[in-house]
C-alpha positions, 0 to 999 in steps of 0.5 A: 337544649339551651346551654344556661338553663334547665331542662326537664325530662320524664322517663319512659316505660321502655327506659326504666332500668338505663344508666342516667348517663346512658339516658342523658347521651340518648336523649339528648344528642350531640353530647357524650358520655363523659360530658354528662358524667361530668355535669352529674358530679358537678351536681347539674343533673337531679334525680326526682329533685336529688343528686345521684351518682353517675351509675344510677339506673332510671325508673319508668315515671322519674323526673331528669332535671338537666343544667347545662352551664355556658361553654368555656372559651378554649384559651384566656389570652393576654390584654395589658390592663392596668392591675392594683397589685398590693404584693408580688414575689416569684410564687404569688401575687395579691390583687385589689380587684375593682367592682366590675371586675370579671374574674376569668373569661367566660361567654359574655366576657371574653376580654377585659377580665382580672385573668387576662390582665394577669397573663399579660403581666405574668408574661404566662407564668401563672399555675396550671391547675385550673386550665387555661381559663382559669390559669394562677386562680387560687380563688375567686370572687365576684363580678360586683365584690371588690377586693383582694385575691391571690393568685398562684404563679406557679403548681407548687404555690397553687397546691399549697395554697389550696390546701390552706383553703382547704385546711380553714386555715386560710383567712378571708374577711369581708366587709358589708352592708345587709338590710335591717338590723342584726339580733346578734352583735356576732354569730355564726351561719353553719348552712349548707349551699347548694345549687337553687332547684328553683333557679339553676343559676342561683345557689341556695340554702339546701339540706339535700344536696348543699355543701358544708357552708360556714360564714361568721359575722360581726357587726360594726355599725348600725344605722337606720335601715342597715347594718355595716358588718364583718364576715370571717369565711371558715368554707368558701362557697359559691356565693357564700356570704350574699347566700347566707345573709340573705338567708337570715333575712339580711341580704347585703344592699345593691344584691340583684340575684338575693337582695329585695326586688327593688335594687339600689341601682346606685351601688351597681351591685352587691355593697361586699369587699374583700377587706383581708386575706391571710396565709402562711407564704408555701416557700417562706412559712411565714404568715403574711396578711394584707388589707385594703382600704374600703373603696370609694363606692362603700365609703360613700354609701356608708356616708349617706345612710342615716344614723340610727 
């Protein structure tokens, strides 16, 4: 087994019948049950192409696709990293991650991450719900997107704002630039996303076993072969906005994973920015909204592009 990719598995005669985590643990050993029950409700583990629960039975003939996702390091550990911090009070604070950026630790990026720049200004005050990875993570986004993120420096921010997020009442808006020119000058993206079945590690429009995705779109400026847009996330799925402009035919320029095979290697990666964030403060209940300047590569990009 390769941790990172997917696996596929033809059940038995002798086996019909057998609990999937009972199948998995059996034919794949090393690892326990809990461990398959756990990667089954993360939705790593299809059925015939389908998500099931982890007490459904196998029958002689079935096809198990198994995904196991690299393993987490145990603990994120401080590094002093210089941090644009665009607000700060004793629950949260408000980042202006650069494009580059890894969020949290994973394999391949054990250091230099936003997490463990913020445990060493934190001093480890940051919110424990999601581990020790993850610590004072509200939200996340990626690698190549630039912009601002929140960060919960204690439980009780942390719960209140991840209800917000959950509520939709929660404001994100980004900015990007998508190939070619959009229909609309405004819409809305109601797709659900789930994992790719036919690259594991990509996420994909999906009626099977996709999640609730809603994504809405504004376009500001035109230009010969692109377009600068806005989107206002209502959901906030992995992916969401390079997944469903792609999926309109209008996937964001420099995105190596949904973009064109020819990347445009001068932008490094996707050209999307985090431009505001809004919520109300979980002590206060005050409103409080931030935005940060478009940063230096999409200005420059933006600068370069023909007028229409």
């Amino acid at each position: 087994m390769t941790f990172g990719e997917t696996t596929y598995f033809s059940v038995a005669p002798e086996q019909e019948g057998m609990r999937i985590d009972q199948f998995l643990m059996e034919t794949v050993p090393g690892q326990t049950r809990s461990f398959f029950q756990k990667r089954i409700e993360n939705g790593d583990v299809l059925l015939n192409g389908k998500p099931i629960s982890k007490s459904a039975r196998i029958k002689s003939g079935d096809e198990v696709e198994l995904f196991l996702p690299e393993p987490v390091l145990d603990c994120a550990q401080p590094e002093e990293i210089p941090l644009d911090i665009c607000y700060e009070d004793e629950d949260l604070l408000i980042v202006n991650k650069p494009k580059g950026m890894v969020v949290h630790p994973a394999p391949g990026n054990r250091t230099g991450t936003l997490v463990n720049g913020l445990l060493f200004h934190c001093q480890g005050h940051l919110s424990g719900i999601n581990g020790v990875i993850r610590p004072g993570i509200v939200h996340r986004i990626d690698k190549d997107t630039s912009g601002l993120l929140i960060v919960a420096k204690n439980d009780y921010a942390h719960q209140h704002l991840a209800a917000q997020i959950q509520a939709h009442s929660f404001t994100r808006e980004y900015e990007a630039v998508v190939y070619g020119t959009m229909k609309e000058e405004s819409g809305t993206i109601d797709a659900p996303i789930g994992r790719s079945k036919l690259d594991r590690k990509k996420m994909a429009v999906t009626s099977d076993h996709g999640r609730n995705a809603v994504t809405h779109y504004e376009v500001l400026q035109e230009f010969q072969d692109f377009s600068h847009i806005c989107c206002r996330l209502e959901t906030g799925r992995t992916h969401q906005i390079r997944v469903h402009m792609a999926y309109l035919g209008h996937p964001i320029a420099g995105d190596p994973v949904y973009g064109p095979k020819k990347v445009i290697r001068s932008l490094a990666g996707q050209c999307l920015h985090a431009k505001t964030i809004g919520f109300v403060h979980p002590r206060t209940h005050a409103y409080l909204e931030f935005t940060s300047e478009l940063p230096d590569y999409f200005v420059r990009f933006l600068a370069g592009l023909p007028q229409k």
